[in-house]
Backbone bond lengths (Angstrom), bond angles and torsions (degrees), N, CA, C in turn:
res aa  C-N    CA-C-N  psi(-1)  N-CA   C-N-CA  omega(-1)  CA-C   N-CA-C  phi
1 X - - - 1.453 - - 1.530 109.88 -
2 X 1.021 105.01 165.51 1.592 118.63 -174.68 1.999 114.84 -64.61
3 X 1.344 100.70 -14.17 1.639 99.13 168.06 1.115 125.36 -99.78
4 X 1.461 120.18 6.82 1.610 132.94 -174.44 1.358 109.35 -110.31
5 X 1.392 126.46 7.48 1.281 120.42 -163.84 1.423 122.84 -119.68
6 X 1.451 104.29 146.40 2.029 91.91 -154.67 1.186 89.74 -82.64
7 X 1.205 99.85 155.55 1.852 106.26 -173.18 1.753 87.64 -143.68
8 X 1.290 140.58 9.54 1.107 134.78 -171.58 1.782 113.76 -72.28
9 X 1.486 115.35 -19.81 1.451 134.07 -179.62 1.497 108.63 -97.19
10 X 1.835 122.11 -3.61 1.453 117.08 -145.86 1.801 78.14 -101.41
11 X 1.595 113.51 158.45 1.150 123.80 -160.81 1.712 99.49 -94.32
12 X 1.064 105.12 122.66 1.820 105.40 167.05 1.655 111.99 -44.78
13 X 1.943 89.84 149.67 1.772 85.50 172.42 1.370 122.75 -51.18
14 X 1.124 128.68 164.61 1.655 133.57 149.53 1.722 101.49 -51.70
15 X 0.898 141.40 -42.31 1.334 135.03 -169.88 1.487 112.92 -94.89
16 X 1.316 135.55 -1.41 1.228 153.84 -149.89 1.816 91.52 -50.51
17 X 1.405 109.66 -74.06 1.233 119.04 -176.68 1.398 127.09 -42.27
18 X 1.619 109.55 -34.95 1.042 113.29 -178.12 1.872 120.16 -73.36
19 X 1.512 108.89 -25.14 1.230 146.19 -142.84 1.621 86.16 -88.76
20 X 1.327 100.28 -62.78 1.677 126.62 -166.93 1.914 88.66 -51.30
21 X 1.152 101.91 -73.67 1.871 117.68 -176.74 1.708 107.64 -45.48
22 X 0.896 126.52 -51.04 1.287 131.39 157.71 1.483 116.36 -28.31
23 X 1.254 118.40 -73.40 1.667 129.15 166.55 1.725 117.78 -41.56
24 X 1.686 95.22 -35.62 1.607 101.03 -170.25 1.678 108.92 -84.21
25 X 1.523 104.60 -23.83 1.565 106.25 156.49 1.177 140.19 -76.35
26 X 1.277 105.68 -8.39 1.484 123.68 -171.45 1.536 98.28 -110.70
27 X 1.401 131.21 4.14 1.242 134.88 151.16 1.980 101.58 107.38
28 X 1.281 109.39 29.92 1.323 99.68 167.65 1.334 125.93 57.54
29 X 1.550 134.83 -158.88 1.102 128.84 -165.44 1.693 103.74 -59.23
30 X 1.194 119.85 -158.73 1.464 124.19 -169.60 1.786 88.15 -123.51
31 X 1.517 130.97 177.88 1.493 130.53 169.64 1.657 89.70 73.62
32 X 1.380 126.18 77.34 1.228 104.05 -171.00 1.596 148.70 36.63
33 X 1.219 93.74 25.72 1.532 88.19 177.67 1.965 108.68 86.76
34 X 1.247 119.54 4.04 1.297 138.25 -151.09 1.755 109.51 -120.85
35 X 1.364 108.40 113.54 1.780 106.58 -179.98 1.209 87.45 -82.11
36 X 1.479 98.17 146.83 1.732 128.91 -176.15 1.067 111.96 -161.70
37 X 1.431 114.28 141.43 1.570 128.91 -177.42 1.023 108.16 -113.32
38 X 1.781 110.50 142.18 1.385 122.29 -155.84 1.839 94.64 -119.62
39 X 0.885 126.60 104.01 1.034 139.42 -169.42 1.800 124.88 -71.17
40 X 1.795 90.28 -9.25 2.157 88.18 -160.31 1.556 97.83 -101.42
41 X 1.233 150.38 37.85 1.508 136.27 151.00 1.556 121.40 -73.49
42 X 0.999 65.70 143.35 2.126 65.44 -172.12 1.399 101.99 -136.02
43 X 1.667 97.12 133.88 1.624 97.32 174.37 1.488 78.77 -114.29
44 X 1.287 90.18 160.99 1.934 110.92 179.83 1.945 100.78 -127.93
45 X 0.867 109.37 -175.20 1.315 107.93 -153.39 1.812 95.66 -143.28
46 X 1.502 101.66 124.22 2.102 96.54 -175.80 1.801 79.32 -131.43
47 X 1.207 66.99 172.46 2.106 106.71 -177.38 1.656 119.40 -153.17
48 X 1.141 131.12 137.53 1.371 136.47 -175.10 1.521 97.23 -29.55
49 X 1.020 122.08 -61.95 2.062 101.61 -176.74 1.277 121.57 -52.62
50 X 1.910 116.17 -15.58 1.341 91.36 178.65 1.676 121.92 -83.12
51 X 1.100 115.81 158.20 1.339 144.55 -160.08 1.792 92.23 -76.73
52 X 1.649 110.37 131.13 1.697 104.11 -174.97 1.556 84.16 -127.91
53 X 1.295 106.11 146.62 1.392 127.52 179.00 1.461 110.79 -103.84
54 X 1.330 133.91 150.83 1.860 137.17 163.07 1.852 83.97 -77.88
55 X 1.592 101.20 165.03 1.123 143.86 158.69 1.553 122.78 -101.81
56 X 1.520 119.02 152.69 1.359 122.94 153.81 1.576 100.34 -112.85
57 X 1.350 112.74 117.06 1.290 129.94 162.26 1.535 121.82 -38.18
58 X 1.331 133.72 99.21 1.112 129.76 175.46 1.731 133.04 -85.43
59 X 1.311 128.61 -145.50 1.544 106.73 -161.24 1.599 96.88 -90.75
60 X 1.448 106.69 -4.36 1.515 110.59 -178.68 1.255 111.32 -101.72
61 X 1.361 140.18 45.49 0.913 162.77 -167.94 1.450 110.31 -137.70
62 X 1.817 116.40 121.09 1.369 114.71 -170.38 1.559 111.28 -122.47
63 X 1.384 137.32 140.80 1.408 116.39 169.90 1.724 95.91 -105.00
64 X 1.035 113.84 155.33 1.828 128.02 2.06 1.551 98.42 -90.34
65 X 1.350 127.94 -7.36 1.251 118.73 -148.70 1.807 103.29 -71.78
66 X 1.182 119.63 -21.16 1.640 111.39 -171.92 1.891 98.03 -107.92
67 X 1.024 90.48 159.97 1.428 114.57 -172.19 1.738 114.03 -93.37
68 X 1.583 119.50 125.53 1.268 109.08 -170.60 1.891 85.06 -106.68
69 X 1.221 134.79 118.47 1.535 132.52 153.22 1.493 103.72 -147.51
70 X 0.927 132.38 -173.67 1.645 149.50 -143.90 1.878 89.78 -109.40
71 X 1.205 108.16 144.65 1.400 112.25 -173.00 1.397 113.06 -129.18
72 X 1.424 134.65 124.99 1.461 144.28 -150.62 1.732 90.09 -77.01
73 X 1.419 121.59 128.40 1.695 108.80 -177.01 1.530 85.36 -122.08
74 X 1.573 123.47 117.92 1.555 120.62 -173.57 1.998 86.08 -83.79
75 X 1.773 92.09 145.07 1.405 85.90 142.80 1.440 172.95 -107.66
76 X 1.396 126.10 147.65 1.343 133.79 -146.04 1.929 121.55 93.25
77 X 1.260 102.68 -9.40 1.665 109.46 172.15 1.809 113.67 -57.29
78 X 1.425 83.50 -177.04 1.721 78.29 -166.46 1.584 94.09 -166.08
79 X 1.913 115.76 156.45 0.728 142.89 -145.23 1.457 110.69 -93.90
80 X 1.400 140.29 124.73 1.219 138.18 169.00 2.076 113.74 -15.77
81 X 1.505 109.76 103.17 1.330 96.39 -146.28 1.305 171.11 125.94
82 X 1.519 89.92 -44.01 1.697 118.65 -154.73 1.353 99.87 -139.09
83 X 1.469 138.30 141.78 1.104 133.94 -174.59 1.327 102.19 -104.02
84 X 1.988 138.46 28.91 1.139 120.26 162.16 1.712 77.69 -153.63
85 X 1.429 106.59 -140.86 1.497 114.20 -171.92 1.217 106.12 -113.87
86 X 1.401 146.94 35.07 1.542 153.84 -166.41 1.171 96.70 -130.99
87 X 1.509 124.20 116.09 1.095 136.01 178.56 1.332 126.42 -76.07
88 X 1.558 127.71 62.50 1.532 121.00 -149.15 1.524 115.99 -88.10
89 X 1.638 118.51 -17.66 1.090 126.52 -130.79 2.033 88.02 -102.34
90 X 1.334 100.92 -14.93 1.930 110.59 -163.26 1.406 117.27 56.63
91 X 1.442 116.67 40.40 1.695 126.29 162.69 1.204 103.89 -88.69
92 X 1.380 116.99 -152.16 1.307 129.32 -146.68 1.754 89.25 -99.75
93 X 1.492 106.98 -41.15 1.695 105.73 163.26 1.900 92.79 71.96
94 X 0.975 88.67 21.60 2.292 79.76 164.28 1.125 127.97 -45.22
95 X 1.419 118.37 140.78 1.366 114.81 -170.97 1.754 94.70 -140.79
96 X 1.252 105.91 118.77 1.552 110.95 -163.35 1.845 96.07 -137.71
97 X 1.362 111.91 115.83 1.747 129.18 -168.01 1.261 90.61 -124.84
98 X 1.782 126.32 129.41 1.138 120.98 163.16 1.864 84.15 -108.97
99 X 1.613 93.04 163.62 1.501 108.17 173.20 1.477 107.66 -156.31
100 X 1.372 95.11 100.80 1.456 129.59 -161.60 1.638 96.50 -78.41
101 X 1.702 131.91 -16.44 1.779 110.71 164.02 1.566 100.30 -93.09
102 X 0.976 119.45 21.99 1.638 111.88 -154.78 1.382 79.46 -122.80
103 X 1.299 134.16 -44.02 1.534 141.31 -149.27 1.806 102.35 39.31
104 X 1.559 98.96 74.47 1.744 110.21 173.26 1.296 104.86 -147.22
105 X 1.527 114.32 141.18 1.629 97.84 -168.97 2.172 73.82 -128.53
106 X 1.274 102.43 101.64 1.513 102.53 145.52 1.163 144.33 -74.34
107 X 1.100 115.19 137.83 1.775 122.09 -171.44 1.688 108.60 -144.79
108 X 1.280 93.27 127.89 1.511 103.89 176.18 1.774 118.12 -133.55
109 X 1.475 102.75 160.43 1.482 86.85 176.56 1.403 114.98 -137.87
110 X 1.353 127.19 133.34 0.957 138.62 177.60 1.866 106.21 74.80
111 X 1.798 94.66 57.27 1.462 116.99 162.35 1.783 101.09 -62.71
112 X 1.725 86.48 163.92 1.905 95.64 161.29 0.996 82.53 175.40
113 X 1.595 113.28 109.09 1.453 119.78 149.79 1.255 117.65 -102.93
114 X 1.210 120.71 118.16 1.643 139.01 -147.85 1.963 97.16 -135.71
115 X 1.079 91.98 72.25 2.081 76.79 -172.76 1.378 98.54 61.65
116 X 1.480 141.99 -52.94 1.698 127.01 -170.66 1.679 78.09 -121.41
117 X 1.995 82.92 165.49 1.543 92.02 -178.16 1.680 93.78 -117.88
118 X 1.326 112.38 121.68 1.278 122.06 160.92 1.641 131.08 -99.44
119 X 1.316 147.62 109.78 1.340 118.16 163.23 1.383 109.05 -137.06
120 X 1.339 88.21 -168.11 1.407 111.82 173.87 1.447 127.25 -73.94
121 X 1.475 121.77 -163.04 1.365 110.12 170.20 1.358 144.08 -63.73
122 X 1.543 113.62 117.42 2.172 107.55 -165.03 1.222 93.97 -100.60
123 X 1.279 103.32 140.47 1.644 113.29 159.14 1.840 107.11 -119.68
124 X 1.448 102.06 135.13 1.413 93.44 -169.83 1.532 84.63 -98.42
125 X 1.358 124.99 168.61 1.290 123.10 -168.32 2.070 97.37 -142.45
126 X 1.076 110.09 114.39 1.454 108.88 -173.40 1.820 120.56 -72.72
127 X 1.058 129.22 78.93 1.182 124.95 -142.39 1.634 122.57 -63.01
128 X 1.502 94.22 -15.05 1.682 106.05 179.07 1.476 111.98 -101.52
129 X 1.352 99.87 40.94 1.630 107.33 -174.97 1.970 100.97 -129.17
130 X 0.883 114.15 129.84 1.482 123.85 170.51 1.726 111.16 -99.14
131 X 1.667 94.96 73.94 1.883 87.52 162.79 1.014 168.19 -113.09
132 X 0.986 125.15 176.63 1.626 133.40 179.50 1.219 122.47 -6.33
133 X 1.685 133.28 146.14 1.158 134.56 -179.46 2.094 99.26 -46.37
134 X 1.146 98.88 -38.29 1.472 99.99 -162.72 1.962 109.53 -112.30
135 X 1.458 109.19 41.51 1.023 129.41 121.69 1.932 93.13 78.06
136 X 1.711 98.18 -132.25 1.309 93.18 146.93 1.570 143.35 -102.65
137 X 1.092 106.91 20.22 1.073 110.57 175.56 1.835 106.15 168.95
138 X 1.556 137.62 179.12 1.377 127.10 178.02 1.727 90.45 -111.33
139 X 1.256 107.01 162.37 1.435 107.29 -170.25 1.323 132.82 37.44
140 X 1.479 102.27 11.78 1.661 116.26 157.25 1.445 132.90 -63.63
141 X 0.769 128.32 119.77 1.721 124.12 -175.42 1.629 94.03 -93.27
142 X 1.149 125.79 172.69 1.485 163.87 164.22 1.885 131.36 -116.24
143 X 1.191 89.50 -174.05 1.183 89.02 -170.85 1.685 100.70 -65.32
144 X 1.490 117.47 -35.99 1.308 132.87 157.48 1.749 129.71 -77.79
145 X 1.245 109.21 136.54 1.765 100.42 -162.14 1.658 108.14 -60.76
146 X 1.079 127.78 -33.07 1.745 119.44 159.50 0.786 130.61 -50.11
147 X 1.791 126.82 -34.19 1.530 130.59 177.92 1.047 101.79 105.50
148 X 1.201 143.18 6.77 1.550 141.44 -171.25 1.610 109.68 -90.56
149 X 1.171 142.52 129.56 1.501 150.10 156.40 1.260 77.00 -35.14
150 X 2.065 106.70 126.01 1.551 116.02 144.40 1.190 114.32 -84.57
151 X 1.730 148.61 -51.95 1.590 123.71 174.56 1.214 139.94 -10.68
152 X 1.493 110.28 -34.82 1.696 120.00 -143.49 1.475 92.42 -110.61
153 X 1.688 118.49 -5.37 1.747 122.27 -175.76 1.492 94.67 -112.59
154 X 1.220 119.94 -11.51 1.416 114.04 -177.71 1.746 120.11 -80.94
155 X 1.212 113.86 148.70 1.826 103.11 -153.03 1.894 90.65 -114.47
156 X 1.366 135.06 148.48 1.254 108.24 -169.08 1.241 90.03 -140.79
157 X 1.326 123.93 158.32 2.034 140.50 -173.20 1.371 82.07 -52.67
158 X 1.401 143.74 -62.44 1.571 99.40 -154.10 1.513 113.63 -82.25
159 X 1.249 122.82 -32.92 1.266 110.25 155.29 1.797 134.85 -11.13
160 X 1.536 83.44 -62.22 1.505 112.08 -179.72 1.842 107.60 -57.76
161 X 1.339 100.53 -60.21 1.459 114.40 -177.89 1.590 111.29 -59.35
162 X 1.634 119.39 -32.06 1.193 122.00 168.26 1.475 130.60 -79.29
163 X 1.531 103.43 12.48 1.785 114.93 172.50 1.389 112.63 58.98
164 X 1.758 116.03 40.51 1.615 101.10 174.15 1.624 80.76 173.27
165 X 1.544 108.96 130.86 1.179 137.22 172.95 1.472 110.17 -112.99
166 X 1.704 123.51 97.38 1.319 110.81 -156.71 1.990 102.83 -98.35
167 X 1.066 120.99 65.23 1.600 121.36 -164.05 1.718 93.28 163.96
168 X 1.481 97.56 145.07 1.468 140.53 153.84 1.828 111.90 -27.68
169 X 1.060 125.87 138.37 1.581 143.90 -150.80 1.587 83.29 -94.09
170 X 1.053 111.65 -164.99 1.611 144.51 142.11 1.418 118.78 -164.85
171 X 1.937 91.65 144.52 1.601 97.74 -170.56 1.538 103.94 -139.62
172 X 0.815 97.90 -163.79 2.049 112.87 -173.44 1.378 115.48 -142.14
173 X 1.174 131.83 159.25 1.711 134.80 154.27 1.625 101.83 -148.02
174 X 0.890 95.41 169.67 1.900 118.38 172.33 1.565 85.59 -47.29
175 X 1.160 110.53 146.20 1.406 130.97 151.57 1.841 107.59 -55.38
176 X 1.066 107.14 -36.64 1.858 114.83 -163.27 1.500 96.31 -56.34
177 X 1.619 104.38 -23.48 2.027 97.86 -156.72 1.619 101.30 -90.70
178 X 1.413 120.46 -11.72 1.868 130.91 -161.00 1.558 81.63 -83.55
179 X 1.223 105.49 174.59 1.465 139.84 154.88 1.309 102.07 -123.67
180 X 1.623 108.73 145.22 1.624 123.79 -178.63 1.764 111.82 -70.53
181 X 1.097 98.83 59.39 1.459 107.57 174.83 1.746 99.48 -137.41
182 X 1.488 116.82 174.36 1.074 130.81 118.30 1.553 135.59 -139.69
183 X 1.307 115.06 -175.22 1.591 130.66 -178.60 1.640 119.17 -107.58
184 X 1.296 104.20 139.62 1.832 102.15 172.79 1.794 87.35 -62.89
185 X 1.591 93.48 157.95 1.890 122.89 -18.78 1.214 117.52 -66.99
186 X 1.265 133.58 -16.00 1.597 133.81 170.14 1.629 112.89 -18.09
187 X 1.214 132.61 155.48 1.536 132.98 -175.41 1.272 100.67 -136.87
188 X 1.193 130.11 -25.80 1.858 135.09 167.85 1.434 109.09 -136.69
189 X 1.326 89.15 177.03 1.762 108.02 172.21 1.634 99.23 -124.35
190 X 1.635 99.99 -149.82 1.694 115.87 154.22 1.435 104.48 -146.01
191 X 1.031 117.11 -171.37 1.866 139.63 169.69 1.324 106.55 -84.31
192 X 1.903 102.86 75.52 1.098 129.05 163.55 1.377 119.03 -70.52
193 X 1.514 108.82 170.85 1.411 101.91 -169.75 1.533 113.02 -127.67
194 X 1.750 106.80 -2.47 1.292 119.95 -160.32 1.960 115.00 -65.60
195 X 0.963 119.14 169.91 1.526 121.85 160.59 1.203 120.80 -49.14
196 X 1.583 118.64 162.67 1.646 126.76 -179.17 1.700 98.12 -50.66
197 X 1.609 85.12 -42.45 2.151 90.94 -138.05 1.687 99.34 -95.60
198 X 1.944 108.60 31.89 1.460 134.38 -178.45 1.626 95.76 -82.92
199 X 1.580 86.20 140.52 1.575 91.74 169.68 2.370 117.11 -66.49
200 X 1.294 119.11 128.50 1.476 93.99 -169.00 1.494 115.66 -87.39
201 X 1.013 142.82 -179.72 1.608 163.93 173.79 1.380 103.52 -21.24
202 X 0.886 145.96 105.84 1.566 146.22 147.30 1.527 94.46 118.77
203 X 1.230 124.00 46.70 1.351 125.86 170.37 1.320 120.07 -78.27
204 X 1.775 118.52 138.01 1.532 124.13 -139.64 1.823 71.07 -120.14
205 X 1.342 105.59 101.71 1.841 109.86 149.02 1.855 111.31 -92.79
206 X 1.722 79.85 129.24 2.373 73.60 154.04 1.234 100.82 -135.38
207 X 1.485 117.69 169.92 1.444 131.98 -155.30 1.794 84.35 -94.90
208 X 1.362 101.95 155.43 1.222 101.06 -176.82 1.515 122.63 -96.31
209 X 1.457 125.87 150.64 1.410 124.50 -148.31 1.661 102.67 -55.82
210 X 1.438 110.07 -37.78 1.409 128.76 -160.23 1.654 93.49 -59.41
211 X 1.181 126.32 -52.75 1.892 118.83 -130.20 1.778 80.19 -88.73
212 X 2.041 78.82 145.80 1.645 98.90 -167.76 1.750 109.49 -72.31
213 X 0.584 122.06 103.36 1.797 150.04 163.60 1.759 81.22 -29.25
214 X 1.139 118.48 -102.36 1.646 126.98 179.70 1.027 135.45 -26.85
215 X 1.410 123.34 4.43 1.406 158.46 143.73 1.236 113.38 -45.50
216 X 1.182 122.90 -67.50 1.504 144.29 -179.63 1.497 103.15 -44.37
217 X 1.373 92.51 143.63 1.390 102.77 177.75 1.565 145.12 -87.09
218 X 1.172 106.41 11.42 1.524 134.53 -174.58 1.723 113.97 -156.37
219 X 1.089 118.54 128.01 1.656 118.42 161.16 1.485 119.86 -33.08
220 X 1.326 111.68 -41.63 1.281 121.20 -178.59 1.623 109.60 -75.01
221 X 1.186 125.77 -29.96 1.404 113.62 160.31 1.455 125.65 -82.36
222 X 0.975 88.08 -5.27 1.987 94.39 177.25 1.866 90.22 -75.44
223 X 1.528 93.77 -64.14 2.038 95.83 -164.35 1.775 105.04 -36.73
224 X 1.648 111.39 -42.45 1.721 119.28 -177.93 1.306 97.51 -72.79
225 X 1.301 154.79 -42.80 1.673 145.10 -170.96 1.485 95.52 -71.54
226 X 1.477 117.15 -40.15 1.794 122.77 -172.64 1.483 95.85 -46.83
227 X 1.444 129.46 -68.20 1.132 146.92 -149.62 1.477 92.33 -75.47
228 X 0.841 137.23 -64.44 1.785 141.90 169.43 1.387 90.49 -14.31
229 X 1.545 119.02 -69.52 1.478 134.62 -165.35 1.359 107.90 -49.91
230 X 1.389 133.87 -54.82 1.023 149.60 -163.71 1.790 113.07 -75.94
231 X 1.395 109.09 -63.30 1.500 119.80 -147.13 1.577 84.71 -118.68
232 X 1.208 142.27 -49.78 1.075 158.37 166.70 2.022 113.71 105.96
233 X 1.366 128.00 -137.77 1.229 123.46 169.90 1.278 117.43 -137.82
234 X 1.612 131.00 117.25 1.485 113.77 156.77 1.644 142.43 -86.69
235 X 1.058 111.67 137.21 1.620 124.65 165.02 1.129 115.82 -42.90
236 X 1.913 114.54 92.39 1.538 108.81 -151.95 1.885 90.28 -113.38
237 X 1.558 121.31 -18.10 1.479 114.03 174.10 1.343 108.84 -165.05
238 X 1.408 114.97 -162.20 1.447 109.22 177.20 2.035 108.91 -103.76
239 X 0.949 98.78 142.16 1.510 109.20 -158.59 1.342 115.23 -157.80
240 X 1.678 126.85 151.51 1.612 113.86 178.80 1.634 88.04 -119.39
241 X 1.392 142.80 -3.32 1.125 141.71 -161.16 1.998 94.56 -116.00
242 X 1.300 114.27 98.54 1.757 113.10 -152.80 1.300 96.66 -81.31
243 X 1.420 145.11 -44.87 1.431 120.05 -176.02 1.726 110.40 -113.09
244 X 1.453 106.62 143.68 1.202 95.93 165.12 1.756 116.50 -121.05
245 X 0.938 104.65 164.51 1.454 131.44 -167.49 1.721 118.90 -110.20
246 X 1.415 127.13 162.70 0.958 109.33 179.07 1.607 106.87 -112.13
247 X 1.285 132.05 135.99 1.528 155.03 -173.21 2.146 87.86 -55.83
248 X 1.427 82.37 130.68 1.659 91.76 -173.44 1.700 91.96 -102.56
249 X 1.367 134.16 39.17 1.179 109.51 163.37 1.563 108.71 -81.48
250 X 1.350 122.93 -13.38 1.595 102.78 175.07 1.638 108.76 -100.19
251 X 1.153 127.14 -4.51 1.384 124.07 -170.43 1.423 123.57 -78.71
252 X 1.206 146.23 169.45 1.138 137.94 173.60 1.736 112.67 -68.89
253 X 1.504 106.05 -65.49 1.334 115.85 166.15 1.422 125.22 -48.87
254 X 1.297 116.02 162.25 1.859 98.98 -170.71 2.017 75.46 -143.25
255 X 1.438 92.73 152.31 1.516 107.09 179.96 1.762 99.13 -74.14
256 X 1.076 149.95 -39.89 0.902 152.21 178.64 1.723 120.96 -35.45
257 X 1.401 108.57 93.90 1.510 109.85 -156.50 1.262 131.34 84.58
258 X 1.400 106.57 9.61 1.546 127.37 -160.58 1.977 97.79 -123.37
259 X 1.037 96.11 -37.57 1.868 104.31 -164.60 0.927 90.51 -170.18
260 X 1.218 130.57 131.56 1.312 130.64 122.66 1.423 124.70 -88.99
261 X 2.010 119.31 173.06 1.351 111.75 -166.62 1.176 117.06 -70.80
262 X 1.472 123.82 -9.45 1.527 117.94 -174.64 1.772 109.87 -120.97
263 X 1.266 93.31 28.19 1.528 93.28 164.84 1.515 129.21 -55.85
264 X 1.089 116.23 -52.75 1.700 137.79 146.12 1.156 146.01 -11.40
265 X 1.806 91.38 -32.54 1.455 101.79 -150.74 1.727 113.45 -82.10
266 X 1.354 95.30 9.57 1.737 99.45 173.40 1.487 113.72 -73.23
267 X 1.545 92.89 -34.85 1.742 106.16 -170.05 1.784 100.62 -46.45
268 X 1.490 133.71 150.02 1.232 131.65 173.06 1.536 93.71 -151.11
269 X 1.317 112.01 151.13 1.621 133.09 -163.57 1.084 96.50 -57.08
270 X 1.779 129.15 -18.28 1.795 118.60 -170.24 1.723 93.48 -83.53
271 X 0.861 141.27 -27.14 1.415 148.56 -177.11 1.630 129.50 -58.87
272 X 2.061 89.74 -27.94 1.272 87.00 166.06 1.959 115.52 -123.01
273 X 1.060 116.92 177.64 1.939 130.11 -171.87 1.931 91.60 -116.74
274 X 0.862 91.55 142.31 1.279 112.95 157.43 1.379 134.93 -88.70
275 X 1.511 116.91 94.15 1.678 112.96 -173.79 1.775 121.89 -44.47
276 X 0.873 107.18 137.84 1.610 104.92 159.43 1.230 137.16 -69.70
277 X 1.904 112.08 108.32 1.910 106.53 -171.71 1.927 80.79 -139.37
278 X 1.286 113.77 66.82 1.254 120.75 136.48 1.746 117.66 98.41
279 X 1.180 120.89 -144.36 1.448 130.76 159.12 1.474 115.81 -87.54
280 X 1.140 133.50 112.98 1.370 117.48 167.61 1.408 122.71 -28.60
281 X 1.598 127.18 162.93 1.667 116.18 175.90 1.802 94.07 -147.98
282 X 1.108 76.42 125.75 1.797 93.83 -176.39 0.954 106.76 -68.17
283 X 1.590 90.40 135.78 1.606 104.94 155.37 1.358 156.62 -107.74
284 X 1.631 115.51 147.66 1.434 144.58 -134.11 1.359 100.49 -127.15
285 X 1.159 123.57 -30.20 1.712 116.05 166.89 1.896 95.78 73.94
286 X 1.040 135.93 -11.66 1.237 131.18 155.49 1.595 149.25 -73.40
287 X 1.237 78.31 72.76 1.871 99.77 -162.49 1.711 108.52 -59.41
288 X 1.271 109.11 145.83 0.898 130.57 172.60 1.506 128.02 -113.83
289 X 1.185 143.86 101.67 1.328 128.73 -176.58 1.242 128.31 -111.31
């Protein structure tokens, strides 16, 4: 798949520079201008005994592009956020179940099971499937506004603790900095607001070979800049908090002394190139699946 793949030898766009400068006029990362790690996604983990609930489709719910089937709810898990499954806080409230006999990694957004289960858009994601440039569908959105599986971009403490992140980051910016386009592998955008000469929707940054790694202020941000180096990061929505991470309440390792959120914050948009994945392709919001 498109997050496992070394891209550290792959040649920057022709426009890279321009792309990069663009972002730096439009004020760079989002959080002040400041890389920060967002620490609360949680994947939870199901198996054929766990118990799957129906949904009522809410206003964030799109056809055809989201998926209506029964969703594995493990118990005691909890919501992008939220320390149970009640969506109180009015975020994005993610709800991301892998089910490792099922080989299905569900993702939804803007769950709330409150006594009824309502959400937003699910994409079930078939995990023993290797696909297509165009994913699940073209002009399909996801649980994420690109269409991209979030699990598989998310980086997690033992990873971290095990000195090697073998897959692609995920990050965010203001909507203001995109152009209403996107790029493979991306499958959508949104009603961006950015400039022509804006980098578009599913934009592939890597850190550049040059910048000193040993700089950084923790091991654990070196292993996340390593992986930058390697696999690089995609532009998975609009966001002011640019990378996210995965929540170590199920992991062995705990971020605590491991990373902190502003380990990063040296990294600046001149630091990284923009890979090459083609012509932008406008968007039409008319998904096909």
């Amino acid at each position: 798949m498109f997050f496992n793949r070394d891209v550290s030898g792959s040649s920057a766009a022709p426009n890279s520079d321009a792309l990069i400068a663009s972002l730096r006029a439009a004020g760079g990362w989002g959080n002040g201008d400041t890389m920060q790690i967002d620490f609360s996604l949680v994947v939870l983990s199901a198996d054929t005994s766990t118990p799957k609930l129906s949904f009522t489709p809410n206003s964030d719910f799109y056809t055809p592009d989201c998926d209506q089937a029964d969703v594995p709810i493990p118990a005691g898990g909890n919501l992008e956020g939220e320390s149970g499954y009640t969506c109180t806080s009015d975020g994005d409230c993610h709800l991301l179940v892998y089910d490792g006999d099922e080989g299905k990694l569900f993702e939804m957004y803007r769950a709330n099971i409150d006594g009824a289960f309502s959400g937003g858009c699910l994409a079930v994601w078939d995990t023993t499937q290797t696909y297509s440039d165009t994913l699940r569908g073209d002009q399909c959105t996801s649980a994420d506004a690109a269409g991209f599986p979030m699990a598989p971009l998310l980086f997690t403490a033992d990873e971290v603790a095990a000195g090697t992140i073998d897959h692609a980051i995920r990050f965010t910016i203001p909507n203001d900095r995109i152009q209403q386009s996107y790029v493979r592998p991306a499958t959508h955008g949104t009603r961006t607001s950015g400039a022509s000469d804006a980098p578009s929707y599913g934009v592939h940054l890597r850190l550049r070979a040059d910048y000193p790694i040993d700089s950084l202020p923790s091991a654990g941000a070196q292993v996340v800049a390593r992986a930058m180096q390697r696999y690089g990061m995609y532009h998975a929505d609009g966001g002011n908090i640019a990378l996210t991470a995965q929540s170590d309440r199920y992991t062995t390792a705990k971020w605590d002394g491991l990373l902190d959120p502003h380990d990063l914050a040296a990294l600046r948009i001149e630091d990284f190139e923009v890979i090459d994945h083609g012509t932008p392709i406008a968007l039409t919001l008319d998904c096909v699946r």
